[in-house]
C-alpha positions as CSV (number, residue, x, y, z in Angstrom):
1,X,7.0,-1.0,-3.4
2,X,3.3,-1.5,-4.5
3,X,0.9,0.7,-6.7
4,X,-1.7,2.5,-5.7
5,X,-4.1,5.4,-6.8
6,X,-4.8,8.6,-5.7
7,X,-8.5,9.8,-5.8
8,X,-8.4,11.2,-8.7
9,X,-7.1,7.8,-10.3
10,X,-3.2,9.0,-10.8
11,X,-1.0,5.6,-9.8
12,X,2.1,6.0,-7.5
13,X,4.2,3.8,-5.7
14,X,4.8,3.6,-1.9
15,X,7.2,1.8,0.3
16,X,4.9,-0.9,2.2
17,X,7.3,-1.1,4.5
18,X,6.6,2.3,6.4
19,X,3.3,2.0,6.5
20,X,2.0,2.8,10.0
21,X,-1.9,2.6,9.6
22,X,-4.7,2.1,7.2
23,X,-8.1,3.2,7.9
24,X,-11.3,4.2,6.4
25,X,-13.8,6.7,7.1
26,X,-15.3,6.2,4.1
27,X,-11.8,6.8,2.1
28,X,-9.1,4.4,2.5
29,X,-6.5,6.7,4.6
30,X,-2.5,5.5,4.5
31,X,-0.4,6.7,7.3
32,X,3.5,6.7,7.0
33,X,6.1,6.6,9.4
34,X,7.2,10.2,8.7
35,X,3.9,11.3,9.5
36,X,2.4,11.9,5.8
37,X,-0.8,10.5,4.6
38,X,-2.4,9.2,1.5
39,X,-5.7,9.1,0.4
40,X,-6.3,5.9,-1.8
41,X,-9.1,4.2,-3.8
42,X,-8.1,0.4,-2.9
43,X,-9.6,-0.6,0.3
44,X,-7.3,-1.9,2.9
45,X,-8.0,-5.6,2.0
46,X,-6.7,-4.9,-1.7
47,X,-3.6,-3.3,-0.2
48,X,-2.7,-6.0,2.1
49,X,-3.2,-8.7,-0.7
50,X,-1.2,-6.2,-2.9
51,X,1.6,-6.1,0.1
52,X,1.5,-10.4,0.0
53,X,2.0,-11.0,-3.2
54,X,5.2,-8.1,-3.5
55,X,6.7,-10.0,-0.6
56,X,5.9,-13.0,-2.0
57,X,8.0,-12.3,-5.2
58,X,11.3,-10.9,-3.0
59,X,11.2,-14.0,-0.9
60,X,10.5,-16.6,-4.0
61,X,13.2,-15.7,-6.0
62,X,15.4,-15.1,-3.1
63,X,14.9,-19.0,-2.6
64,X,14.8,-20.1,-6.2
């Protein structure tokens, strides 16, 4: 799971994994699988580098 913010700068955590879409218009809008979006303050470029390095960490110690 990563961290991200909420507009009004609250951090919660959501499962990269069922992430269907990320757009902006001008907000950075997260669709899920189940159909609920989030409205974040990280653009999508922050979330996919946030989404690397998480997976980065499962598979690196898997292989350690």
């Amino acid at each position: 799971m990563i961290q991200l913010h909420r507009l009004n700068k609250k951090p919660f955590y959501i499962n990269h994994r069922l992430i269907e879409t990320i757009e902006t218009n001008p907000d950075t809008t997260i669709h899920m699988m189940s159909g609920q979006s989030f409205v974040v303050l990280e653009t999508p470029d922050e979330i996919q580098n946030r989404i690397i390095e998480f997976e980065r960490k499962i598979f690196y110690d898997k292989v350690i």
